[in-house]
ZADO-1210 file (C-alpha; in nm, 4 decimals, padded with zeros to 6 digits):
<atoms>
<atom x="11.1774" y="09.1866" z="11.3543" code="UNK" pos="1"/>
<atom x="11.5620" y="09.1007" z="11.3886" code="UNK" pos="2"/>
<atom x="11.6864" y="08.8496" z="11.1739" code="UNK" pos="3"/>
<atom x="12.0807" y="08.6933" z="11.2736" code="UNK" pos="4"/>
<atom x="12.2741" y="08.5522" z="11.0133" code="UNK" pos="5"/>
<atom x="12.5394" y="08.3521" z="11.1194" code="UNK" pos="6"/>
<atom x="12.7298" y="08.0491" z="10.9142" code="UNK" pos="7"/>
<atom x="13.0795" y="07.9629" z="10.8302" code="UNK" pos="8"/>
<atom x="13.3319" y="08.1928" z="10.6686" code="UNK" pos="9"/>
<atom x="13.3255" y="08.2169" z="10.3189" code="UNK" pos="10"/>
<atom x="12.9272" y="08.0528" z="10.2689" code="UNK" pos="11"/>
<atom x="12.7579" y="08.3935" z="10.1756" code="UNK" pos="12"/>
<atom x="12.6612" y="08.5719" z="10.4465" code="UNK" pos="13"/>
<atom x="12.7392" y="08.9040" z="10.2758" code="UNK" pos="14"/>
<atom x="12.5924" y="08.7847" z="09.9718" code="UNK" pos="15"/>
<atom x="12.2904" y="08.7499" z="10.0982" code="UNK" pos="16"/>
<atom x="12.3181" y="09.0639" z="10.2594" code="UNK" pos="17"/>
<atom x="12.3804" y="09.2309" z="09.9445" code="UNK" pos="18"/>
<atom x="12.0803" y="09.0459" z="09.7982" code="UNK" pos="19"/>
<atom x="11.8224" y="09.1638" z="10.0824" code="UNK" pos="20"/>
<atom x="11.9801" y="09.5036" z="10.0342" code="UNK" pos="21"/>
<atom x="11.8799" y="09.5238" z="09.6676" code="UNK" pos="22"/>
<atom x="11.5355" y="09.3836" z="09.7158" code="UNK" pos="23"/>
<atom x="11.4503" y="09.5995" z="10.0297" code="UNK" pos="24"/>
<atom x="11.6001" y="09.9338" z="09.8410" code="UNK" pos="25"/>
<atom x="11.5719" y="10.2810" z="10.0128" code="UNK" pos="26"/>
<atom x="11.4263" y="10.0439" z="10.3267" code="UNK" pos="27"/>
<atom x="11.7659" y="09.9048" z="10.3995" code="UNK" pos="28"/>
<atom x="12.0065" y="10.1691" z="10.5923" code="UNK" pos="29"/>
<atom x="12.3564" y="10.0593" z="10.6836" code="UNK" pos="30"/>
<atom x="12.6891" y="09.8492" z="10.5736" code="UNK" pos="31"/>
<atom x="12.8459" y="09.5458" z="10.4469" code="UNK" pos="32"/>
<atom x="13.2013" y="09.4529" z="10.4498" code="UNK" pos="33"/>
<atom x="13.3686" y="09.2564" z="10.1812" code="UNK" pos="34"/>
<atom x="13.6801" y="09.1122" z="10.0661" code="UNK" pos="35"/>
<atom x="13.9420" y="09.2956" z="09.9013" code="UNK" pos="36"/>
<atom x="14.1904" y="09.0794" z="09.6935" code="UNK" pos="37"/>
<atom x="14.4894" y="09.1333" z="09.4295" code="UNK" pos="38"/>
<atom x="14.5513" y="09.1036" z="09.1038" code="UNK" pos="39"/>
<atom x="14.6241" y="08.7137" z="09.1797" code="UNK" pos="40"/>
<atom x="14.2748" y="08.7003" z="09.3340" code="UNK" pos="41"/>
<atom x="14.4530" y="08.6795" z="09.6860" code="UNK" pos="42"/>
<atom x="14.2784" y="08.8253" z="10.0098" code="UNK" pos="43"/>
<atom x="14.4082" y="09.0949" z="10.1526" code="UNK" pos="44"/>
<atom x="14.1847" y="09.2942" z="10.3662" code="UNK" pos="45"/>
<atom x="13.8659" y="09.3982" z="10.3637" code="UNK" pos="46"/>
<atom x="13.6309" y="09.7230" z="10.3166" code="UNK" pos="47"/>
<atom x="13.3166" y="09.8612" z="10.4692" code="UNK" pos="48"/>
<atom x="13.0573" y="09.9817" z="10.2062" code="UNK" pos="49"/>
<atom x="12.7652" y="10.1944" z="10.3313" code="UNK" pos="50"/>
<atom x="12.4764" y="10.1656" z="10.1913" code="UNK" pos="51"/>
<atom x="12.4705" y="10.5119" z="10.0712" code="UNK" pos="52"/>
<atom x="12.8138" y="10.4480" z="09.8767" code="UNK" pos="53"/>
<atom x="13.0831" y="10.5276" z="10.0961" code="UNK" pos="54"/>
<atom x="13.3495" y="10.2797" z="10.0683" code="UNK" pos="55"/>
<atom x="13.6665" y="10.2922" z="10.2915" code="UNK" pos="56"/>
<atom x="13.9452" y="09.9592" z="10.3340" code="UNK" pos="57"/>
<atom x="13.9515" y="09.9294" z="10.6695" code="UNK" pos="58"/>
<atom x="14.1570" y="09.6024" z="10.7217" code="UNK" pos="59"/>
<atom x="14.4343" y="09.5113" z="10.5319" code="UNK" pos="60"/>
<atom x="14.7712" y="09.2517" z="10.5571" code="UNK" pos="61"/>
<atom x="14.9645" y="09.5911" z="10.4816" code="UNK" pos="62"/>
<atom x="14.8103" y="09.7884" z="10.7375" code="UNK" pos="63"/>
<atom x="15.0486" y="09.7997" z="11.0736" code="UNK" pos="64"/>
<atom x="14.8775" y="09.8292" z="11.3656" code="UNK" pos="65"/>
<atom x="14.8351" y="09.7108" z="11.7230" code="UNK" pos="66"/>
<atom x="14.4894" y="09.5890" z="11.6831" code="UNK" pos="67"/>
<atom x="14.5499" y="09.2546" z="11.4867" code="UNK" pos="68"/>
<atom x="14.3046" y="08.9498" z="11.3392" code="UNK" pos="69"/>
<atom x="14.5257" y="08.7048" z="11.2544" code="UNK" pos="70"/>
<atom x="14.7663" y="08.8597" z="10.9668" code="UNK" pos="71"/>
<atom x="14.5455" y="09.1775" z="10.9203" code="UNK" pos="72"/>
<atom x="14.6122" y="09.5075" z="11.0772" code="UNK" pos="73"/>
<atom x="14.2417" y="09.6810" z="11.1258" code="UNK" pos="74"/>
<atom x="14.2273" y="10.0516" z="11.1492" code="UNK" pos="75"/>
<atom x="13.9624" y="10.0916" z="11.3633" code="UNK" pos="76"/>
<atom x="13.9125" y="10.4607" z="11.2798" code="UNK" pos="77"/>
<atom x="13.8391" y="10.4148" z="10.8995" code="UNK" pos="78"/>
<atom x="13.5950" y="10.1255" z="10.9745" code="UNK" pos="79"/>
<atom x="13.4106" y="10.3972" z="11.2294" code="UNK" pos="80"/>
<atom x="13.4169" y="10.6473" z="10.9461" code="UNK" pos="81"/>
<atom x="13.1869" y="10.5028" z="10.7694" code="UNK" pos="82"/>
<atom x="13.0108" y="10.2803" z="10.9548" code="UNK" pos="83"/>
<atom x="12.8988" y="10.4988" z="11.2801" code="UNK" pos="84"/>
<atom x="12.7403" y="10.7389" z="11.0834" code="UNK" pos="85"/>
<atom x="12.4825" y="10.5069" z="10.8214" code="UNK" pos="86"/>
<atom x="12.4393" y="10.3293" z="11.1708" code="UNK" pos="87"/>
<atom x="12.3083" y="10.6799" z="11.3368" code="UNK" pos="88"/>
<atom x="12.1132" y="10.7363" z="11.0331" code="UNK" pos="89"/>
<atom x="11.9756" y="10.3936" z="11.0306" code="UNK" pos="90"/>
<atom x="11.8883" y="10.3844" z="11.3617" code="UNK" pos="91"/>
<atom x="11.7145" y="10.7199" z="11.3473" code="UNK" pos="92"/>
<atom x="11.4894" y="10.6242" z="11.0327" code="UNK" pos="93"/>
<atom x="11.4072" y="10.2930" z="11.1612" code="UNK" pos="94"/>
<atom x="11.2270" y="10.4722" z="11.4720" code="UNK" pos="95"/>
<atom x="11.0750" y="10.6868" z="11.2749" code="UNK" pos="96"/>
<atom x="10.9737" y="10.4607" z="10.9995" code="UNK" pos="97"/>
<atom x="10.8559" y="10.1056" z="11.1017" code="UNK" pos="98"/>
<atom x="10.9804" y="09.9818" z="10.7066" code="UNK" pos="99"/>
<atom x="11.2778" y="10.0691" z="10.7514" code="UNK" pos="100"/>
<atom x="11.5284" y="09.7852" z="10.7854" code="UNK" pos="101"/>
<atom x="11.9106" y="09.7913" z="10.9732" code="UNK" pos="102"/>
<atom x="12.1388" y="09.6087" z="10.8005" code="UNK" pos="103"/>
<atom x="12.4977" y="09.5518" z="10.9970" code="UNK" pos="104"/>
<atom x="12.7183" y="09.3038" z="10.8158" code="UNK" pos="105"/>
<atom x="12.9203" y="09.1915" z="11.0342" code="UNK" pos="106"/>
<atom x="12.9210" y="09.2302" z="11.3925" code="UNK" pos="107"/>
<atom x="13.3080" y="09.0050" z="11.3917" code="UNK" pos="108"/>
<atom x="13.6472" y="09.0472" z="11.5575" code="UNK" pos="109"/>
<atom x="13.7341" y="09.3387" z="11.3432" code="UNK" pos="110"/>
<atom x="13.4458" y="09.5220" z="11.4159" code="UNK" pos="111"/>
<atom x="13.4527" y="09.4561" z="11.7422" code="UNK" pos="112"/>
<atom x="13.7819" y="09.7219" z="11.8338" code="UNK" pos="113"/>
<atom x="13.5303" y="09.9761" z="11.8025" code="UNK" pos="114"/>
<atom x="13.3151" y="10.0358" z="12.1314" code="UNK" pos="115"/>
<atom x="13.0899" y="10.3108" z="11.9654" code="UNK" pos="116"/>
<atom x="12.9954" y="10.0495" z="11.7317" code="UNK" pos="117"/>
<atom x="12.9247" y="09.7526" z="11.9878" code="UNK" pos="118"/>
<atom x="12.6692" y="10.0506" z="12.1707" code="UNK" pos="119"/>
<atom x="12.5160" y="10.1144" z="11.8231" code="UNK" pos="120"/>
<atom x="12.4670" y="09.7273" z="11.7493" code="UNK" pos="121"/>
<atom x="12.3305" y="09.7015" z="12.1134" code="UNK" pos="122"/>
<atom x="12.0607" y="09.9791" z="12.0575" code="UNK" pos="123"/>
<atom x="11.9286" y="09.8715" z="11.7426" code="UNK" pos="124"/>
<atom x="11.9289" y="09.4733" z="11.8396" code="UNK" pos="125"/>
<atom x="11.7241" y="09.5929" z="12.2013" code="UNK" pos="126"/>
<atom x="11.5404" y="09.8515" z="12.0344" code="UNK" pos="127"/>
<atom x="11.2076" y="09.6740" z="12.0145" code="UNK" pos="128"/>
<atom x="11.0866" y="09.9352" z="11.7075" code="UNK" pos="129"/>
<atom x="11.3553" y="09.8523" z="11.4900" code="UNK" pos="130"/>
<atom x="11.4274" y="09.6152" z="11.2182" code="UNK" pos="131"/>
<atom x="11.7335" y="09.4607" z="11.1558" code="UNK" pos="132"/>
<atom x="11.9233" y="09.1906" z="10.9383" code="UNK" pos="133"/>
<atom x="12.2735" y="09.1761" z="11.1683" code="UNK" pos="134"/>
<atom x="12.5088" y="08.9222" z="11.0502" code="UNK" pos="135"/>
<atom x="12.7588" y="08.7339" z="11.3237" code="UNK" pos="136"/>
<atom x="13.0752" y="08.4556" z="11.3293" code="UNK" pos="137"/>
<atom x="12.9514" y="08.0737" z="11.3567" code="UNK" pos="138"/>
<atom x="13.1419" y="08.1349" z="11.6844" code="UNK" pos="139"/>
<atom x="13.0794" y="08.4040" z="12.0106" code="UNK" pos="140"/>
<atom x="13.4085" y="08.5672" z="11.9478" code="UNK" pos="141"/>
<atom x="13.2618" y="08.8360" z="12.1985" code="UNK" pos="142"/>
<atom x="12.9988" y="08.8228" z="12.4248" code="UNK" pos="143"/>
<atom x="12.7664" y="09.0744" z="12.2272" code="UNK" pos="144"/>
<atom x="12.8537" y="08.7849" z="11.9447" code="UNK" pos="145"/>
<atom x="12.6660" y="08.4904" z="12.2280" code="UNK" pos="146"/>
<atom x="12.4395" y="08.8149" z="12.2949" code="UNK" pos="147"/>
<atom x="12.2766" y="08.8744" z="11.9490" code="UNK" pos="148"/>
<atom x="12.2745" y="08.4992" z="11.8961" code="UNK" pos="149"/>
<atom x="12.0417" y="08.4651" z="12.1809" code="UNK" pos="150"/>
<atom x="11.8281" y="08.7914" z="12.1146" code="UNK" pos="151"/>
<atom x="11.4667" y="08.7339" z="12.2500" code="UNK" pos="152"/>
<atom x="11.2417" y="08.7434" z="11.9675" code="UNK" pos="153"/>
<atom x="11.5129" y="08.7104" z="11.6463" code="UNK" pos="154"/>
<atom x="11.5079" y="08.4687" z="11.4459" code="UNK" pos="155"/>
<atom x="11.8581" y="08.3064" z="11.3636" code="UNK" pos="156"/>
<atom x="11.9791" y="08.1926" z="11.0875" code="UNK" pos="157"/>
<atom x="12.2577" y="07.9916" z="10.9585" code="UNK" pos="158"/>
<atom x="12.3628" y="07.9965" z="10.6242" code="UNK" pos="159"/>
<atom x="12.4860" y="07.7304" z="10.4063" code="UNK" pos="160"/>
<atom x="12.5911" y="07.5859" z="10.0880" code="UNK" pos="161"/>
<atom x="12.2697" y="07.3918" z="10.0607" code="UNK" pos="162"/>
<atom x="12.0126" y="07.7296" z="10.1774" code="UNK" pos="163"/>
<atom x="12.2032" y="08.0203" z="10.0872" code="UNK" pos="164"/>
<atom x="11.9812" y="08.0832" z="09.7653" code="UNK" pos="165"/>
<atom x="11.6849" y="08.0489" z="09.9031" code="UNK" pos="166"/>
<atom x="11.7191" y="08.2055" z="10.2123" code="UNK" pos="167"/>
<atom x="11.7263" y="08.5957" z="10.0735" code="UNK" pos="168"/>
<atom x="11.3118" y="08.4912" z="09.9194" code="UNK" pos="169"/>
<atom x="11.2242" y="08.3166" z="10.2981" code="UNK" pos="170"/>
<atom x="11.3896" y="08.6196" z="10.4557" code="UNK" pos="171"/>
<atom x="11.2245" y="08.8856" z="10.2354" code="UNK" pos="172"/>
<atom x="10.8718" y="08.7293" z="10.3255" code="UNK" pos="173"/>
<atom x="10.9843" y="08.7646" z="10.7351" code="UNK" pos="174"/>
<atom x="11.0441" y="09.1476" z="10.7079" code="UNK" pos="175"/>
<atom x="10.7611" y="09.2216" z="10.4822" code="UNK" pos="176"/>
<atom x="10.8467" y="09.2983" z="10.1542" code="UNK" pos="177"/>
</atoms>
């Protein structure tokens, strides 16, 4: 089962992420990113958190570099530090163990700079033996983006205001917990 969660920035995508990956426990394998923000409660960057606990900022407006979304500088490097390995992991487990569940929050522009990552996201969304919750832009930024949002056999989702706190119950049901 692949689920794609897709909605509007800002809605709750990675809430709900961080929701299914609290009810699904040791079966969830992978990452979420999420804001980082000052003292003023201003964004300004953003982190990837495994879910085995590794943490790493891997976009920030302080950052310089060449690889740019909008005023953030993305080191692509830090985001692949933690986020290629839980990935191998993940994908390993899930094709060993059919309760096992891939979670990739997000598959956006940031992400994107790294081509290990788009292969990993690309085996474990055409990996018929795997499960996966992958979360995507309302928008194809990138054609794996348009790719994943017309995955044979997922079911896509699209968060809102109105359904975002009942979709981590509906969602639960649709990978078997």
């Amino acid at each position: 089962m692949k689920v794609i969660i897709t909605g509007e920035p800002g809605v709750g995508k990675t809430t709900l992420v961080k929701k299914l990956v609290k009810a699904l426990g040791d079966r969830a394998v992978g990452f979420w990113t999420e804001e980082v923000r000052d003292e003023q409660g201003r964004r300004t960057g953003f982190r990837v958190v495994s879910t085995e606990g590794k943490k790493k900022i891997f976009s920030s407006k302080f950052f310089t570099s060449k690889k740019l979304v909008g005023s953030y500088g993305v080191n692509v490097d830090y985001f692949e530090e933690v986020a290629l390995p839980v990935l191998e992991k993940a994908l390993k487990e899930a094709k060993k163990d059919r309760r096992k569940v891939v979670v990739i929050d997000e598959v956006g522009k940031m992400e994107l700079f790294s081509k290990p990552f788009r292969e990993l996201v690309r085996a474990v969304a055409h990996d018929p033996a795997v499960n996966a919750v992958i979360t995507i832009p309302v928008r194809d930024v990138h054609p794996l983006v348009r790719e994943l949002r017309r995955l044979p056999g997922a079911v896509v989702v699209e968060v809102t205001k109105e359904n975002r706190d009942e979709l981590a119950e509906d969602l639960l049901n649709l990978l078997g917990q």
